[in-house]
N, C-alpha and C positions, 0 to 999 in steps of 0.2 A: 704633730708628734706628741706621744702622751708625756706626762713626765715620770718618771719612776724615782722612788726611794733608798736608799741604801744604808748599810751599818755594818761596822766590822763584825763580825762574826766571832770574836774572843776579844774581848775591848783590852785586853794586855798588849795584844799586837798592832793594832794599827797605830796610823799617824792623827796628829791630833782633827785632821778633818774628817777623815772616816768611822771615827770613835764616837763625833757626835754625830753624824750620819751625813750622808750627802744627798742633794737631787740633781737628776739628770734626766734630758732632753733625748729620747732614743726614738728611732723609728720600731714598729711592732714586729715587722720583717727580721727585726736582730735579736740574736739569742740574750738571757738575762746576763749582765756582769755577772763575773765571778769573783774577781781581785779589784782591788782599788785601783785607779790610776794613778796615781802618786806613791803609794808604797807598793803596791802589789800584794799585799797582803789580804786573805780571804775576806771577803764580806757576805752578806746576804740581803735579799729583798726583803724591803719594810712593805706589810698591808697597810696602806694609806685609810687617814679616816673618809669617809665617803662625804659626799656637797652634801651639805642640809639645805631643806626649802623651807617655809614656814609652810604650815598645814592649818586648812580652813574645816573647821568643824560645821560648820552650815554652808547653804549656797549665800550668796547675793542676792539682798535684795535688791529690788529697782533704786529702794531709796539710798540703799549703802552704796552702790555705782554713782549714782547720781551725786553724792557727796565726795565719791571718790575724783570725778571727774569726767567721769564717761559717760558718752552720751549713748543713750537705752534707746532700741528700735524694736517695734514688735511687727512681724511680719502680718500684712492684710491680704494680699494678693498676690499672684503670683508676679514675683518680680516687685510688687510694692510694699514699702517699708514707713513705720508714722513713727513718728518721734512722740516718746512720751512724757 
């Protein structure tokens, strides 16, 4: 289940949880909240910031895997593989 964001909608009305926003656990099947569950008072969906990944501005080389820890195979035959 994703998790969705929320926030009062007029920060004069809500209760102090929904004022500073809340998260919720919903299946995607269900419509978005509209009212808080504790006060009932409107709120609205927060765009969540998105995952960051790090980003590799070059490939790998053999030697930077190899330092990483991984072991390098370069294919020779079909189905054979050499460790380099």
């Amino acid at each position: 289940m994703p998790l969705y964001e929320y926030i009062s909608a007029d920060p004069e009305q809500g209760c102090r949880i929904c004022k500073k926003g809340l998260e919720i656990r919903r299946p995607v099947t269900r419509p978005p909240m509209e009212t808080c569950p504790l006060c009932k008072s409107p709120v609205k969906k927060l765009i969540s910031r998105g995952v960051t990944s790090p980003k590799i501005a070059k490939p790998l080389s053999v030697s930077d895997a190899k330092n990483a820890g991984f072991t390098v195979l370069e294919k020779r035959d079909e189905g054979t593989y050499e460790k380099l």
